[in-house]
PAVEXTI-802990 format. One record per residue (C-alpha): x, y, z. Coordinates in steps of 0.001 Angstrom, whole numbers, plus 500000, padded with zeros to 6 digits. Layout:
REM residues N
XYZ;...
END
This chain:
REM residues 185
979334530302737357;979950533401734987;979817533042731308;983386533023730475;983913529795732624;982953527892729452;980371525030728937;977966524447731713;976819520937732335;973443520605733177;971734517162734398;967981516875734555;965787513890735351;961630513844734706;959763512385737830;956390511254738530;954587513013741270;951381513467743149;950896517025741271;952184515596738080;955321515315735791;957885517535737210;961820518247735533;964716518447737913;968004520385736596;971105520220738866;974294522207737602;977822521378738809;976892523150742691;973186521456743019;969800521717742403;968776524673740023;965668524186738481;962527522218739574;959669522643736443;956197521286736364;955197519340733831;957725517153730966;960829518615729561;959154518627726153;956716521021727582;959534522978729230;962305522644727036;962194526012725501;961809527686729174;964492525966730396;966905526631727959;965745530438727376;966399530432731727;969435528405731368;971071530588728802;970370533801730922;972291532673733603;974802530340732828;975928531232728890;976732527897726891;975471525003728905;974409521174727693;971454519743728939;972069516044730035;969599513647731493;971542511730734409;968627510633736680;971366509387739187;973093513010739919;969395513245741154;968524510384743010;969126512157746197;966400514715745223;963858512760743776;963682510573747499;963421513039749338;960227514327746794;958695511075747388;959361511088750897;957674514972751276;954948513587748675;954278510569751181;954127512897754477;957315511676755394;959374514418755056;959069518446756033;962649520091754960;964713519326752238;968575518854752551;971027519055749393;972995522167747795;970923524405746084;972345527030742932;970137529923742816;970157531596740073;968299535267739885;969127539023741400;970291539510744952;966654540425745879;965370537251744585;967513535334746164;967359537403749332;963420536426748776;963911532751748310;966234532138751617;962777534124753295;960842531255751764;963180528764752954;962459529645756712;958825529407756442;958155526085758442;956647522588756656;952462523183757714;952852526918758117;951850530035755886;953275533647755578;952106536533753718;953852538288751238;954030541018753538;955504539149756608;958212538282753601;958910541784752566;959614542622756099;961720539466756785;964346540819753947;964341544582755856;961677545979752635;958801546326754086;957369548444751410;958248545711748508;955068543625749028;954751543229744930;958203542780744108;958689540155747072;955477538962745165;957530539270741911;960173537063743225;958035534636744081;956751534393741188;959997533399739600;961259531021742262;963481528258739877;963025525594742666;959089525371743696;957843522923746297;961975522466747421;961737526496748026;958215526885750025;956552529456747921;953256527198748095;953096528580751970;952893532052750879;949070533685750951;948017536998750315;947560538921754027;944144538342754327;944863535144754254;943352534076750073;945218532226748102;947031533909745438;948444532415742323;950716529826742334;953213528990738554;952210525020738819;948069526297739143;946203526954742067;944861523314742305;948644522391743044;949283524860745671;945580523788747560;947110520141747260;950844521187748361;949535522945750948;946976520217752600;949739517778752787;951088519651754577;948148519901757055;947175523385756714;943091523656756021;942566525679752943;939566527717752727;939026528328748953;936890530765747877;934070530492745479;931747532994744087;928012531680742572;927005534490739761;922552534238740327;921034535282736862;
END
């Protein structure tokens, strides 16, 4: 949707989940936005992202238009699920999104580095800005970027916490190894 197509209807519903709160936003061609925490805590986030990329838009709670979505959350969140199914509307630059289909094909209880992504895309010199894109994936947990480690295989940072990507990445059967250093005085 461009910015002279007028008003953009936006429909969001706030779910419960094993990781916490977490705000869904769907526009008019699907899923567009998955935030952690309440929309109080992300209103001004959403609306500074929403604004970017799709000019005037409303913000309407319609838990329904969802319904589809949040199921198959709980079903992922109860081990019952591994891939997600629904139209998604990615909003961001064609590397981004180029970045985010990578994601996509990284299987349910499988990790990839940020490398093996920036040579999935044909860059294999763009390590930090596959890192980059990652970093601003609108659709976390939905779009895998929990399975992506740094190529020694550490955990790197995650936008819901690291705690969230240990959890999100255990239920998905994959041992995590986290790394703790003890400071003797």
């Amino acid at each position: 949707m461009t910015r002279d197509q007028g008003v953009q209807a936006l429909h969001y519903a706030e779910i419960d989940s094993p990781i916490g709160p977490l705000v869904l936003v769907a526009s008019s061609q699907g899923l567009c936005a998955v935030e952690f925490g309440t929309l109080i805590d992300n209103k001004e986030k959403l609306e500074a992202w929403a604004g970017r990329w799709y000019g005037e838009f409303t913000l309407q709670e319609d838990r329904q238009r969802l319904t589809p979505v949040v199921q198959q959350l709980e079903q992922y969140f109860q081990g019952k699920r591994a891939a997600f199914e629904g139209e998604l509307d990615l909003q961001g630059t064609e590397f981004q999104k180029k970045v985010w289909q990578a994601l996509l094909k990284v299987p349910y209880g499988h990790t990839a580095s940020y490398k093996d992504i920036a040579a999935a895309i044909g860059s294999p010199k763009a390590v930090r800005a596959v890192g980059g894109a990652n970093n601003r994936n609108p659709i976390p947990v939905l779009i895998p970027c929990h399975r992506i480690i740094g190529a020694s295989g550490e955990l790197v940072g995650y936008g819901g916490g690291l705690d969230i990507k240990v959890f999100l990445l255990e239920l998905e059967g994959i041992v995590v190894q986290v790394q703790t250093t003890i400071v003797m005085e």
